[in-house]
Backbone as numpy.savetxt, mean C-alpha at the origin, in Angstrom:
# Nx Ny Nz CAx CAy CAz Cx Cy Cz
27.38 3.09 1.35 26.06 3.50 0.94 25.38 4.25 2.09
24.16 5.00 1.56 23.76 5.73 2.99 22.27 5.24 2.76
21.91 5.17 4.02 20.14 4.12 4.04 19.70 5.41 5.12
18.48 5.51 4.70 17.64 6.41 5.58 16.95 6.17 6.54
17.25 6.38 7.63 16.50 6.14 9.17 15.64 6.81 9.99
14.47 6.29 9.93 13.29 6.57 10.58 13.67 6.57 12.39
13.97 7.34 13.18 13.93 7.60 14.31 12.73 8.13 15.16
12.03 7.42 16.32 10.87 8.05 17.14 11.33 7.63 18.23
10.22 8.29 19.22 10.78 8.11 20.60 9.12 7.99 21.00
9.08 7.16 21.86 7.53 6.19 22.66 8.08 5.41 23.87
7.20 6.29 24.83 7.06 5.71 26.23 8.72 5.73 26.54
9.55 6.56 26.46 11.18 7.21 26.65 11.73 6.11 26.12
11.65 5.38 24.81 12.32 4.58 24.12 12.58 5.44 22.91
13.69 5.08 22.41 13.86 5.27 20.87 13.61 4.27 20.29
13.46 4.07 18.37 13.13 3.73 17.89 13.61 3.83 16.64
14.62 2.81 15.69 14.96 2.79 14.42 14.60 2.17 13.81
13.64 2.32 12.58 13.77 1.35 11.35 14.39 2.45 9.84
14.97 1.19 9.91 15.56 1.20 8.27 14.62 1.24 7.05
14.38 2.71 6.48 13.86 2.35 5.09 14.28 1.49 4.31
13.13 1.13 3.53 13.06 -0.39 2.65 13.86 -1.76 3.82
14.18 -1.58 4.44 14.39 -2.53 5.14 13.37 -3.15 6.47
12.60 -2.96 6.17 11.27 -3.40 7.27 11.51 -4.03 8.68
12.52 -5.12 8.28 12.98 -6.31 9.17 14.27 -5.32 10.29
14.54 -4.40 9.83 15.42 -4.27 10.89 14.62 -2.90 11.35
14.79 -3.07 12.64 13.77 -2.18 13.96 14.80 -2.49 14.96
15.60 -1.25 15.27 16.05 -0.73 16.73 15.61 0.00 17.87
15.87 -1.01 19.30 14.99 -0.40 20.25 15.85 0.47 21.23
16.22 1.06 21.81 17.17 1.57 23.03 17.01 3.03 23.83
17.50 2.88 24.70 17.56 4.24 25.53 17.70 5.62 25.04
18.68 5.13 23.65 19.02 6.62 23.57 18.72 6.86 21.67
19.11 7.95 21.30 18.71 7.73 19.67 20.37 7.16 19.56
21.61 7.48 19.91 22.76 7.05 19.03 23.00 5.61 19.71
21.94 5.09 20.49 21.97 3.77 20.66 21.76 2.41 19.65
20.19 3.67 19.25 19.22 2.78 18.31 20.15 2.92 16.91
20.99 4.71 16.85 21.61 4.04 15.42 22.47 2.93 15.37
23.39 3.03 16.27 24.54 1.80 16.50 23.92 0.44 15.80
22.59 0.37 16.74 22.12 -1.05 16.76 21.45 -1.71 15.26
21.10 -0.31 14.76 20.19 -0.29 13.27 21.71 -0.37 12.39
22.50 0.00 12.69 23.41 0.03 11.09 24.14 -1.15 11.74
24.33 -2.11 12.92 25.08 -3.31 13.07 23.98 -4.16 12.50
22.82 -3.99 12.72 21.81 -5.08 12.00 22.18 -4.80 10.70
22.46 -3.94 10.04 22.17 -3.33 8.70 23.43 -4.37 7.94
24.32 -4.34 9.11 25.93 -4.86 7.90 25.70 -6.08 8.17
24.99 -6.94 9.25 25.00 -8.35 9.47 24.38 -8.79 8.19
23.13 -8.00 8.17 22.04 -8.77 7.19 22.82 -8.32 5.90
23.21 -7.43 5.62 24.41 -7.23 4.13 25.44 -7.99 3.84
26.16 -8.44 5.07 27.29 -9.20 4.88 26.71 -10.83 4.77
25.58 -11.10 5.03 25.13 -12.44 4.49 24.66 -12.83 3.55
24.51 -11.60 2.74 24.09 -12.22 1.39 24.68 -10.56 0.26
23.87 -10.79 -0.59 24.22 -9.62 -1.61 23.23 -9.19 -2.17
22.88 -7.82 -2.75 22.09 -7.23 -3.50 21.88 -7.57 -5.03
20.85 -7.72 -5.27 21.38 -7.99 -7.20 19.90 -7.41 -7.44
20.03 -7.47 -9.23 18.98 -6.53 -9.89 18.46 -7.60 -10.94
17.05 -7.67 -10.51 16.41 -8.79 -11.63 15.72 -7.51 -12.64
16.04 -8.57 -13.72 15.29 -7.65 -14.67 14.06 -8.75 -15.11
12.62 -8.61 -15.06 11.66 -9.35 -15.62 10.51 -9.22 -16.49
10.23 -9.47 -17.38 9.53 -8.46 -18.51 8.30 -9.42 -18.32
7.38 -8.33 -18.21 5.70 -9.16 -17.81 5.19 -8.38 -18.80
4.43 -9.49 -19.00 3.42 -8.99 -20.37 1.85 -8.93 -19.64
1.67 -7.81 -19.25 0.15 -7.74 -18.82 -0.98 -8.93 -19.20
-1.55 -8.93 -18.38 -2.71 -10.38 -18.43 -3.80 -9.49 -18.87
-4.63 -10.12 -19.97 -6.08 -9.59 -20.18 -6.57 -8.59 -18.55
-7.54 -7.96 -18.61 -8.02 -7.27 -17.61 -9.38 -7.99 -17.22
-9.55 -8.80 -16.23 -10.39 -9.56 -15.65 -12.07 -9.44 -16.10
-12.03 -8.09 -16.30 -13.40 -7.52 -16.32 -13.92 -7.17 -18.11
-12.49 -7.13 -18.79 -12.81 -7.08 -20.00 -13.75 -8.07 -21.00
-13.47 -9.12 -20.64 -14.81 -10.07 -21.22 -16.37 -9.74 -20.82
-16.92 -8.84 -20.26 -17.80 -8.38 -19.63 -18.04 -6.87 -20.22
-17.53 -6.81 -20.72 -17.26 -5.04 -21.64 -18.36 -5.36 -23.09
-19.40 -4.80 -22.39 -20.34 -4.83 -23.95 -21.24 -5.53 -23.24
-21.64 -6.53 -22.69 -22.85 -7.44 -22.31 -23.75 -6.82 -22.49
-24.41 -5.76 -21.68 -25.41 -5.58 -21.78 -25.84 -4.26 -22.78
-24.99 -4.26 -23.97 -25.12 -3.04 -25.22 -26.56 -3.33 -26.01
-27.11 -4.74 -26.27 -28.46 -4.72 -26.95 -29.69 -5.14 -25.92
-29.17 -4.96 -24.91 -30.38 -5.14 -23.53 -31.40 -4.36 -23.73
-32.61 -4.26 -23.95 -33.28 -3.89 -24.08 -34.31 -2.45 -22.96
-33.68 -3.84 -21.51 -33.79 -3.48 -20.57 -32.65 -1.93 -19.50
-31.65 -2.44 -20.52 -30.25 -1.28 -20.14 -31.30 0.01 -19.74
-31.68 0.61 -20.35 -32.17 2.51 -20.07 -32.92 2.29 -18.97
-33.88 1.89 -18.67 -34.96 1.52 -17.99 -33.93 1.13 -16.58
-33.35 0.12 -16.28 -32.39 -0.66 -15.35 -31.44 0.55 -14.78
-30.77 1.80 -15.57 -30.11 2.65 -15.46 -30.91 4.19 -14.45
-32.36 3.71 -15.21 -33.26 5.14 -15.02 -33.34 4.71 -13.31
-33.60 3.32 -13.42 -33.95 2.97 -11.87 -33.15 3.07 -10.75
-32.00 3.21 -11.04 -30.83 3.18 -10.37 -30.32 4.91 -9.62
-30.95 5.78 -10.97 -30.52 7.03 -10.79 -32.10 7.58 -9.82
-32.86 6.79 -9.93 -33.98 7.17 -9.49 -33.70 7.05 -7.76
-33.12 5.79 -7.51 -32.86 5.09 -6.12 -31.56 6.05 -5.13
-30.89 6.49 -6.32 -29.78 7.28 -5.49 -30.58 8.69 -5.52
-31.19 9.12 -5.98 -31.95 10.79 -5.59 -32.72 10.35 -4.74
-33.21 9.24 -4.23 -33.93 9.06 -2.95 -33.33 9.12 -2.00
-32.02 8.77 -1.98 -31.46 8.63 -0.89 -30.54 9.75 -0.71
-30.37 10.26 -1.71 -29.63 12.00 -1.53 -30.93 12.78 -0.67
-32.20 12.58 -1.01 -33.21 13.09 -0.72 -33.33 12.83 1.41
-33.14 11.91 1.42 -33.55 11.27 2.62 -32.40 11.01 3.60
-30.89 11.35 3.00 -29.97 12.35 3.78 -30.24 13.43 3.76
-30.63 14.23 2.71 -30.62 15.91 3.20 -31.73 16.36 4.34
-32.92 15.22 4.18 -33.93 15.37 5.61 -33.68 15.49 6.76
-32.40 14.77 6.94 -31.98 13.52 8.27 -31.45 15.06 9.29
């Protein structure tokens, strides 16, 4: 298989990590140091276990906020509560553009 390697160099170090592999980070002198060291981590941690493919079928959960969808539709207060709001942000558009 071929895994893609992130190589940098900081403070005259090299530097490997393994995409999707987080856990393996090579440090060394040189870059064909750090690969050596990144693909021997790579077969240790492979040869101890194995890859497999879960398949898991999730059924979306209600949306947290959906019971709250409509509350305030016969508020009386809604337009008025809304007007005030739009009123409060042109003040303050107002009182940045001063600044």
């Amino acid at each position: 298989m071929t895994y893609d390697v992130l190589v940098t160099k900081r403070d005259e170090k090299f530097i490997a990590r393994v995409r999707a592999w987080p856990e393996i980070v090579a440090e060394g002198d040189t870059e064909q140091e750090v690969l050596m060291k990144a693909q021997a981590d790579l077969k240790s941690l492979l040869a101890e276990g194995r890859i497999v493919q879960l398949e898991i079928d999730v059924t979306p959960d209600e949306h947290p906020w959906r019971r709250f969808a409509g509350m305030f539709a016969d508020d009386p207060d809604w337009d008025e509560f809304q007007a005030s709001i739009q009123q409060y942000r042109e003040e303050l558009d107002r009182a940045a553009a001063e600044e």
